[in-house]
N, C-alpha and C positions, 0 to 999 in steps of 0.2 A: 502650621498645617501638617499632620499627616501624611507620608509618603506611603504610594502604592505601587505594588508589582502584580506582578502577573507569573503564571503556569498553566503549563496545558496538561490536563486532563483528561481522560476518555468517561464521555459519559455512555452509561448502559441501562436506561431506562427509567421509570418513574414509577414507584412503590409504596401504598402504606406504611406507615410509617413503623418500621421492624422494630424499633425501643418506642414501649409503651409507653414510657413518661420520656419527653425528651428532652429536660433540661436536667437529666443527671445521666451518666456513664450508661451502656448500652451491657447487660446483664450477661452470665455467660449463654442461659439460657437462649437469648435473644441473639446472641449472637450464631449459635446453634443454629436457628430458624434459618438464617443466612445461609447455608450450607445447601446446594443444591438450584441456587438462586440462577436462573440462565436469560439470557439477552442475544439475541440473534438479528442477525441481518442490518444494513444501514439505518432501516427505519427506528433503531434502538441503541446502535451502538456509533459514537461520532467523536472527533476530539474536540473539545472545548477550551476554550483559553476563558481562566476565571483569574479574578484579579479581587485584590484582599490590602490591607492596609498591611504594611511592612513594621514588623516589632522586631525587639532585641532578644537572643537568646545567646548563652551562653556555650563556645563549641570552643574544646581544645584549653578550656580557660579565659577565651577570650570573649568578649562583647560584640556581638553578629548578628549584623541587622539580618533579618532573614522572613521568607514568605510564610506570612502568618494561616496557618490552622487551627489554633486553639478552636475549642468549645467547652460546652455541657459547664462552665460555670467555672473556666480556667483563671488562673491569676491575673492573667494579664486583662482577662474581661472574653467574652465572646468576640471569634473573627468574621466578621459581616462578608459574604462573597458577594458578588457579581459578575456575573455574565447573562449571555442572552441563549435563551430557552433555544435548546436543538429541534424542538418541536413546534411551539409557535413563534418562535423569532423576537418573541416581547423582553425586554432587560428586565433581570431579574435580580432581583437584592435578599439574599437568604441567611441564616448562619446554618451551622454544624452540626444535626440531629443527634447523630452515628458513626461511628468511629472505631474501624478494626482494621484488625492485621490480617488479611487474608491470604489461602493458596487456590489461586485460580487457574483453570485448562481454558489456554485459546486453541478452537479448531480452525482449521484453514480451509478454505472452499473444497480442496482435493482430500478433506479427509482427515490427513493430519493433522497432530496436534503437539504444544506443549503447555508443559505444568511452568506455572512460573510463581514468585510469591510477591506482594505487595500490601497495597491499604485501601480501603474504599471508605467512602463518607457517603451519608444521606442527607440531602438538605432535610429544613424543616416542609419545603413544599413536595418531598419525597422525589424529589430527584437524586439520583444517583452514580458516584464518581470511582474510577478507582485509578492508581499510578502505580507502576513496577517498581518496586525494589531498584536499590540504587545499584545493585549488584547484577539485575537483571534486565536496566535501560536500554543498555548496548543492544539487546536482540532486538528491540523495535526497530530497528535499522533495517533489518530483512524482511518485516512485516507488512506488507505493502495489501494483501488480502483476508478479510478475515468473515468467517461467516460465525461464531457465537464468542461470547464467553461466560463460562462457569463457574462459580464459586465452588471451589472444593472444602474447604474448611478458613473458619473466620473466629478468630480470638477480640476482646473487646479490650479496646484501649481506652485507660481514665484519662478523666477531666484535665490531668495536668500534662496535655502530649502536644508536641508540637510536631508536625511531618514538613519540614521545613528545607527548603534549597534545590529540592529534586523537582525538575520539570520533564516531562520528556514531550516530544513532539513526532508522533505516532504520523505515518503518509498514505490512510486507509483508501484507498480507491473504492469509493461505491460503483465506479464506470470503470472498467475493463476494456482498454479500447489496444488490438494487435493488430495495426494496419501503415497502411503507406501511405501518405501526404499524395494529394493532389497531382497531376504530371510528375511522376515518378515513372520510370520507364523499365518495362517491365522484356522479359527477354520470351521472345513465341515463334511459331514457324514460320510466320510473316517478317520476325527481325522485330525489332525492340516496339515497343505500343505504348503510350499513355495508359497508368490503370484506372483511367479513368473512363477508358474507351473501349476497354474488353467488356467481352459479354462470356455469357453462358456458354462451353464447346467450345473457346477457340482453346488452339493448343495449345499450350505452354513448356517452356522450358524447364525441366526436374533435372537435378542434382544426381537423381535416383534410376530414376523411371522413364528418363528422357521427357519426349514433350510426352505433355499428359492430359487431358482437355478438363478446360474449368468447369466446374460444378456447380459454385454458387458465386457471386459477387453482391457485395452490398457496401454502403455506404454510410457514417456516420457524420455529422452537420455541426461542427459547435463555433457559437460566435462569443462576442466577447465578453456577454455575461455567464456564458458557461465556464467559460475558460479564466476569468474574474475570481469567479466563486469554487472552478478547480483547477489552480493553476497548474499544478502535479500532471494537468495533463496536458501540457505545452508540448510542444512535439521537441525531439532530441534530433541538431541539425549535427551529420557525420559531413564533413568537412573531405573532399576529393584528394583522394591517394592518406585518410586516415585512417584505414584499417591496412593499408599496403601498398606494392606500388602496384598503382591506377583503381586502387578499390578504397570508396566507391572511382567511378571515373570522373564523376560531378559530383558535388554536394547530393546527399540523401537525405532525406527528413522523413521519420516514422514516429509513432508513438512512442512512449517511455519504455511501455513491456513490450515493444514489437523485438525480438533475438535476430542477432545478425550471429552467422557463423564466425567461428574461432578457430583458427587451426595452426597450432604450435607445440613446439615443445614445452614450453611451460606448461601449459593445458595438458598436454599428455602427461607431464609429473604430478600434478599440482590436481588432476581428477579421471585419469585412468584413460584416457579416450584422447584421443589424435583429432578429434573436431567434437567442440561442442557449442550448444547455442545459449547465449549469451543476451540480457535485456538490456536495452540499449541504455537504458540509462542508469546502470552501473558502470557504464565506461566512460561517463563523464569527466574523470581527473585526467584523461586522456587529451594531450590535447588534440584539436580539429572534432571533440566530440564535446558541444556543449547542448546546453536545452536554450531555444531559439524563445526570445522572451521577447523579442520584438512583432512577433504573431499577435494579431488580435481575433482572428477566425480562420479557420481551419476545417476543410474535411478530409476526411479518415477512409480508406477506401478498403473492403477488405477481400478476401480469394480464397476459396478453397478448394479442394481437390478432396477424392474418393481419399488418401490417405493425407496426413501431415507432410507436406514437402518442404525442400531448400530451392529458392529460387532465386533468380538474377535477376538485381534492381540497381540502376545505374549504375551498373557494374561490378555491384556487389552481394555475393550469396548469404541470403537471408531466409525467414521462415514464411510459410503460408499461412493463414490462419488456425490455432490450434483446436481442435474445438472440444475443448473444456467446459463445464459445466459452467462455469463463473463466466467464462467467455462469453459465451452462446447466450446466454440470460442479460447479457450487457446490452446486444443486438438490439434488446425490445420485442415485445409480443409479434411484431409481424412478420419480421424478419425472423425469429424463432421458428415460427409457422411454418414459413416458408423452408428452411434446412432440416424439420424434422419430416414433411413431405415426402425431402429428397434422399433424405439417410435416416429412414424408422428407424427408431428406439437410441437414437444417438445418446440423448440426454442419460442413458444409465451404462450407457459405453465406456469403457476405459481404452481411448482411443493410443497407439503407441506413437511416440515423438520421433520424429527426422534423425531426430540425434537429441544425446544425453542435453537436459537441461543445467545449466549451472546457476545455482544460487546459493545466497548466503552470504558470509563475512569474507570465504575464501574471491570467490569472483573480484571483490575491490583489489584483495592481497596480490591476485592474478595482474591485476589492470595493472598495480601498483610496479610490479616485479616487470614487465613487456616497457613500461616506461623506464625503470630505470635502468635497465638492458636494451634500451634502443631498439627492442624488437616489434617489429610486426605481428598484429592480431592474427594478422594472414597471411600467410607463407609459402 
């Protein structure tokens, strides 16, 4: 019997078929057509785990079983895929239409972007895959939001290629969710509150501004087929006196992207600024900061104020909700509604942050250095 593996892929949409004959090599020409090729938003772009019969290739000299891609009439025969369609859900059994080497720009919801290079393939039912370079796997590590990707230029690979070993596993959030778990205790004129139990205009405790009165409050609802089908969005429980001593002063539980403040020397060398905010679930290697996988439903409670504030949540200074374009669009049409109401024309605002945001490869390097320095995130 045949042995099979698996890789994960990002698919990006579903296309007539770019080689017009598809059981020979994809022309330069056709490859050309490729160029300019874009896929946006979740309804197109998702990661897929495709799995394929496992053949032997030759690496280094030696004999390597390894995840088969052949096509277009390879030696070893056609690689039959499967996986299940990101659009209707049905299993799908296809081989390898198209096959190149491409350079593609991913945009990020704020605008930015990078060029990266990698390969893409077209089933024969014109679905469509592509994987980074093995050179440029690592950055998917930081890629947690993504609003297109582009083909910028695509070379055609022959029949006899194999794109074999390299998997990556991409953690694209289609839901956006920066809020506080359930009874989290929020700091106001009245003395700490459930935020569960604030409303509109009470005052609040700011970092900045002193107390400041709420503006909006809303709330997000996921039970455990949400949280099933996106576990990524397991809430990150910070563990009492793990960012410091007495912070939080009880256990905290926020979302992955909700930022709790940082405030250290390391921080000040390591990105210029004496506090910055930090997403909760890059300080996972920390310990008392893991992701609470024992949750099976959860609401997400969320706050805003006229600016981006730092507030005190169980004792510990964290952010208010940012309101980002990717953010705000996560809420859902009502809740949208209801914040453009209150802050016209937000949605093409570039609202400014509490404090510098940290992300990237440097943030783990950061988490990594506070641990093994026995330091405190907060100081």
């Amino acid at each position: 019997m045949t042995s099979a593996s698996s890789a994960t892929w990002m698919y990006f949409g579903n296309k007539p078929q770019f080689n017009a004959n598809p059981f020979t090599p994809m022309t330069e020409a056709q490859a050309d057509s490729l160029n300019g090729y874009k896929a946006v938003g979740p309804n197109q772009i998702s990661a897929v785990t495709v799995s394929a019969a496992n053949k032997y290739v030759v690496v280094d000299n030696k004999w390597t079983k390894a995840w088969a891609t052949s096509y277009n009439g390879h030696n070893d025969g056609y690689s039959t895929m499967n996986y299940t369609s990101p659009t209707s859900g049905a299993a799908v059994k296809s081989v390898i239409t198209g096959f190149a080497k491409v350079d593609y720009r991913l945009t990020m919801p704020d605008g930015t972007t990078q060029d990266q290079s990698g390969v893409m393939m077209q089933m024969y039912n014109g679905d469509m895959f592509f994987r980074p370079s093995l050179q440029t796997v690592d950055a998917w590590k930081d890629i947690d939001q993504l609003n297109s990707v582009q083909i910028l230029d695509a070379d055609p690979l022959p029949r006899n290629t194999y794109v074999a070993q390299v998997s990556f596993k991409p953690s694209i959030f289609d839901l956006v969710i920066v809020c506080f778990a359930a009874d989290t205790m929020i700091r106001t004129a009245k003395g700490d509150v459930a935020v569960q139990d604030l409303r509109e205009g009470d005052m609040i405790w700011t970092r900045d501004n002193g107390f400041q009165p709420l503006r909006w409050v809303g709330v997000s609802h996921l039970d455990a087929i949400d949280l099933a089908a996106k576990p990524k969005l397991l809430p990150i429980r910070i563990k009492a006196g793990a960012l410091g001593a007495d912070m939080p002063a009880v256990d905290l539980v926020v979302s992955p992207q909700h930022r709790v403040l940082v405030r250290s020397a390391i921080a000040q060398r390591m990105f210029g600024a004496a506090e910055v905010l930090v997403a909760a679930k890059h300080l996972t290697e920390l310990p008392g900061i893991d992701v609470d996988t024992t949750v099976t439903t959860i609401s997400y409670h969320h706050l805003m104020f006229d600016a981006h504030e730092v507030v005190m949540s169980n004792g510990a200074e964290t952010e208010s909700l940012y309101p980002g374009p990717q953010a705000l669009r996560a809420l859902g049409a009502a809740a949208l509604a209801e914040i453009e109401a209150i802050f016209p024309g937000i949605m093409q605002a570039s609202p400014a942050s509490a404090r510098p945001f940290a992300q990237g490869a440097k943030v783990r390097q950061m988490a990594s250095r506070h641990m093994a320095n026995s330091q405190p995130l907060a100081s």
